[in-house]
N, C-alpha and C positions, 0 to 999 in steps of 0.2 A: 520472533516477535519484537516490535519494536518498542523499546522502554520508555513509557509515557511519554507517548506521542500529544502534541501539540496540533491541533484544526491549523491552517493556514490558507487561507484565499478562499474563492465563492464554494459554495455549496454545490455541486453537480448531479445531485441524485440521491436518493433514497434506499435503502439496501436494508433490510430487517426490519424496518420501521426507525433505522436511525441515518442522519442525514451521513452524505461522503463528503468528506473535503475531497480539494482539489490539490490540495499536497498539504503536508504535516509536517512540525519538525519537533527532533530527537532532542534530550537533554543537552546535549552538547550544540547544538545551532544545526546541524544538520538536516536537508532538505529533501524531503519525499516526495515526487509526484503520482498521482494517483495513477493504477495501470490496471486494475481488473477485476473481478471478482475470483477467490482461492476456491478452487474448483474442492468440490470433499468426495469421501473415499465413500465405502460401501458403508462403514459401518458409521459413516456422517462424521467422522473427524474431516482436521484439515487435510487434504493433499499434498503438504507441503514440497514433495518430491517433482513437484510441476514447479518450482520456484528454480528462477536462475540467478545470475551472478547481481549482486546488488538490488536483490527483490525481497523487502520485508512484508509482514504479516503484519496489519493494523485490525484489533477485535471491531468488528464480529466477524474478521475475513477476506477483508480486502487488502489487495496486493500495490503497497506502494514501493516506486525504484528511486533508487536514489540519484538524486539530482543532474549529478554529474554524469551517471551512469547513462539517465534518461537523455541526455543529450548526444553523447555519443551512438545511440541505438539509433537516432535521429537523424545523424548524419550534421549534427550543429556543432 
């Protein structure tokens, strides 16, 4: 999970009744773009085992990747 996270840019959707940014940033200045909803297990925890390389957990479950990461997956 990512250690208070920061809202950053529009709002893109609504997820539990609480709005999603469109990326977030970490204590340190670093930048998350928003990638998915964390899919949950049987017994409704997180799935976290579905998360890949530079993909954090923002509550209530949403999967943001990191910046740099998000660019390379991109091809940018």
């Amino acid at each position: 999970m990512l250690d208070a996270p920061q809202p950053e840019g529009d709002i893109i959707g609504y997820f539990d009744g609480m709005p999603i940014s469109g990326a977030v940033t970490d204590r340190t200045g670093k930048r998350y773009e928003y990638a998915a909803v964390v899919p949950r297990s049987s017994d409704g925890s997180l799935d976290v085992q579905t998360l890949h390389f530079g993909e954090w957990v923002v509550e209530p479950g949403l999967k943001y990747l990191l910046r740099k990461t998000a660019k390379a997956a991109r091809g940018i």
